[in-house]
C-alpha angles and dihedrals in degrees: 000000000000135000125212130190116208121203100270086052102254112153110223121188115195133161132210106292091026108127100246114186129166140215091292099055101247104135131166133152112287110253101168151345139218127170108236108220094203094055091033090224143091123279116205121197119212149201114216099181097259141040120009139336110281129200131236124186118220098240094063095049103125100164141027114187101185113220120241115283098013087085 
């Protein structure tokens, strides 16, 4: 489980396989997560369904939908 704080300070909590978007619009399912020292956040790499991985930093997550069974 990982938390996650966007800018305005809302705590989010999301799993491997939780749909994870952020304030662009830009979602996929989380399939891992590394903290980026340069930036000083956390950097979550997701799957969208199509095309390639794409990368969301923690401080534009705007919404976490856990997946079904992972409550």
């Amino acid at each position: 489980m990982y938390k996650f704080k966007n800018k305005h300070g809302k705590v989010f909590e999301a799993d491997f396989g939780d749909l994870v978007s952020d304030e662009d619009g830009r979602s996929g399912k989380l399939v891992h997560v590394d903290f980026d020292n340069t930036l000083g956040e956390q950097v979550l790499v997701v799957d969208p369904g199509y095309g390639v991985m794409i990368e969301l930093v923690e401080h534009r997550v705007s919404f976490v939908y856990k997946e079904v069974g992972n409550v």
